[in-house]
C-alpha positions, -999 to 999 in steps of 0.1 A, spaced: 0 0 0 28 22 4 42 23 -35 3 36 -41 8 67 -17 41 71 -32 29 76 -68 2 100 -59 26 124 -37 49 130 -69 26 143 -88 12 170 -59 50 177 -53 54 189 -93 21 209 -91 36 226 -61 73 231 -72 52 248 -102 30 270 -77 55 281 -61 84 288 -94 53 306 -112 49 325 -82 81 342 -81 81 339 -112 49 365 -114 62 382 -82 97 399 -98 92 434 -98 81 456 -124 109 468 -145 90 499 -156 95 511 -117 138 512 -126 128 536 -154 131 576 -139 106 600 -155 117 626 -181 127 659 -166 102 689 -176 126 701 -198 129 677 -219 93 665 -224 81 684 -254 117 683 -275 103 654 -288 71 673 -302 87 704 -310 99 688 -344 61 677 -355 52 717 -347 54 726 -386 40 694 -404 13 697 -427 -7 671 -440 -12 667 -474 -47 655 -482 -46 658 -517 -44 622 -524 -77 619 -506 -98 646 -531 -79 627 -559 -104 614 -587 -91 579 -585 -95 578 -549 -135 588 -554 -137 562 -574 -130 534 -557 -157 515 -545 -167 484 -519 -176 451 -538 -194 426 -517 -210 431 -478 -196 448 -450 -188 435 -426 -176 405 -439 -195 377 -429 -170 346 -422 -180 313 -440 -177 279 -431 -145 263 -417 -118 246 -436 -118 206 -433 -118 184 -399 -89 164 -411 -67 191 -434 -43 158 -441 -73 141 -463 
């Protein structure tokens, strides 16, 4: 009766050796917290450069872009799955 016991510990031990690794694992701080803000000084420099861009829409009031049109239904309606067995 003893080998019986046995074999059902060993499987409660893995489940628990992995309870425990995923849990410190999971519990490793956040590396975001090492990260140290950005200094007021600095926060818009990386803006200032978008400050004169201009979009060009043109390509949007093109003819060819008026004509295009949508062929079939929106929103696309999905069909059927593929085969059960895709090796047949």
């Amino acid at each position: 009766m003893a080998p019986n016991k046995q074999n059902s510990l060993i499987p409660l031990l893995i489940a628990f050796l992995g309870f425990v690794v995923g849990m410190l694992y999971n519990g490793q701080t956040d590396p975001a917290i090492n990260v140290p803000p950005i200094e007021t000084r600095f926060q818009l420099t990386s803006l200032q450069g978008l400050r004169d861009v201009r979009i060009d829409d043109s390509v949007l009031m093109s003819a060819q872009f008026k004509a295009l049109r949508v062929f079939g239904s929106l929103p696309v309606v999905p069909g059927s799955g593929g085969k059960s067995d895709p090796f047949q």
